[in-house]
N, C-alpha and C positions, 0 to 999 in steps of 0.2 A: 791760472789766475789772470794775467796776461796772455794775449795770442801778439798785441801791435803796440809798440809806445811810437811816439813821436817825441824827436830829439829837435826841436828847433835848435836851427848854429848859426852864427854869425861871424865864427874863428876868434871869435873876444876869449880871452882868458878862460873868462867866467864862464862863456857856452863850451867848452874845449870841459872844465870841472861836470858840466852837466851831462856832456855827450858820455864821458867814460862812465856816470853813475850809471847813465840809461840804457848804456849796453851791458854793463856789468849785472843790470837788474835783467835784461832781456835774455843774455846768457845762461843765467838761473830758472828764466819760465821757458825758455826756448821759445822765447817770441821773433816775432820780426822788428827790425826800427825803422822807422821814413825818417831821413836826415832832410829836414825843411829848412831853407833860405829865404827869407821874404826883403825882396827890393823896394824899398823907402826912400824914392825921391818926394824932396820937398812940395809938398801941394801948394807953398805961400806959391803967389806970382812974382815970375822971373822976368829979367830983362830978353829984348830980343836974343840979345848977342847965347845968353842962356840956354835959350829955346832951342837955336842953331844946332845948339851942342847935345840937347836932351836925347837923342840917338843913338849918339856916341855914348852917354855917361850910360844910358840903359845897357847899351853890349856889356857896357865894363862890369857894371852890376852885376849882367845874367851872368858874364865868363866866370866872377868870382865867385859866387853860388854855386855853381856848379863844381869848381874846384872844393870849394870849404867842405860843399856837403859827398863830395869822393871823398874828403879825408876821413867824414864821418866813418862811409863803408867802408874804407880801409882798416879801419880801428876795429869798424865790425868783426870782417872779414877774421880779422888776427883772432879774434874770441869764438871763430865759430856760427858769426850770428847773420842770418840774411839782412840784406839792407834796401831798402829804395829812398832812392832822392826825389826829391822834388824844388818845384820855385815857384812863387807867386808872389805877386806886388799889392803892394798899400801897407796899409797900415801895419805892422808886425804883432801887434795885440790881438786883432780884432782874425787877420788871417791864419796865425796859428790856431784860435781858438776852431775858425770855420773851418780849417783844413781835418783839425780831430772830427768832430761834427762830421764834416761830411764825408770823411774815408773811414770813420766809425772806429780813431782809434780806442785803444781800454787805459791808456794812460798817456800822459804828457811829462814830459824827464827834460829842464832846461835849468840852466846855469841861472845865476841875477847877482847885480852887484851890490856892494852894500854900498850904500850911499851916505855914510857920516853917521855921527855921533846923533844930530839933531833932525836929517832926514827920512825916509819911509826907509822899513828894513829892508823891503824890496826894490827891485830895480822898477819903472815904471809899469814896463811892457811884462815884468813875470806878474808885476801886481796885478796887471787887468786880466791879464789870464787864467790866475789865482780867483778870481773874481766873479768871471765869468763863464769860464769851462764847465763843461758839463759833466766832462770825464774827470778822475783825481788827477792831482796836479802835483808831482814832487819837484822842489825848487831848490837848488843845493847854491847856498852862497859862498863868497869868498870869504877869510876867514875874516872877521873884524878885529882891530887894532885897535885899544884905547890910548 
C-alpha cells in the first residue's frame, strides 16, 4: 500500500502524536519514513543587530533538526522501520508538501493542533498541506477539550 510516508516533526507534542501514528502505520506496510524538519526563520525584515545573528540562529535551527528528526529514527528503529532524515528551510507548508512531491512519497503522517473551540480544526500548516498535497494526507490531532 505504502513503500515511503513522510513524518514531518517539529518535536511539538502534536508532531511526537503524529510521528508514532506514521511509524506504527509504516511498520504495518513495511515502508520507509523521511523524518523532515523544515527551518522557519521569519521572512518579516529584521534589525541589523538581527541579521548579525541570523548565522548563528540557522546553526541552532539546522543542530535542532537534526536532533528532532534522529529521535524520529530512533522511534523507528525501536519498531523495526527504516528511516531517513532530512532538512529544508522556508515555509513548512509549502516544503513539506514539495518534499512529498519531489521524493515521491505515497503518504504524508503529521501531528496538528487543535486550535480552540471557535478556530480551524487544523493547525495552519497541516491545513495547507491537507490542501494542497498531492499524496493522502493523515493528520492525527490532540485531543480537544470542551
Amino acid at each position: 500500500m505504502y513503500d515511503t510516508i513522510l513524518i514531518p516533526f517539529d518535536g511539538s507534542d502534536e508532531a511526537m502524536k503524529g510521528a508514532k501514528h506514521g511509524i506504527e502505520l509504516a511498520a504495518t506496510c513495511d515502508a520507509t519514513v523521511h523524518a523532515l524538519y523544515v527551518v522557519d526563520l521569519p521572512g518579516a525584515p529584521r534589525t541589523v543587530y538581527l541579521r548579525d545573528d541570523e548565522d548563528e540562529m540557522r546553526e541552532r535551527y539546522r543542530e535542532y533538526g537534526e536532533e528532532v528528526t534522529d529521535d524520529v529514527c530512533e522511534m523507528a528503529a525501536e519498531e523495526g522501520v527504516e528511516c531517513v532524515t532530512a532538512l529544508r528551510s522556508g515555509s513548512p507548508g509549502e516544503e513539506i508538501v514539495d518534499y512529498a512531491k519531489d521524493e515521491g512519497m505515497d503518504a504524508i503522517v503529521l501531528g496538528s493542533a487543535y486550535r480552540g473551540k471557535w478556530g480551524a480544526l487544523l493547525g495552519s500548516t497541516a491545513e495547507k498541506v491537507v490542501r494542497t498535497a498531492e499524496s493522502p494526507v493523515v493528520t492525527v490531532r490532540e485531543k480537544m477539550n470542551d
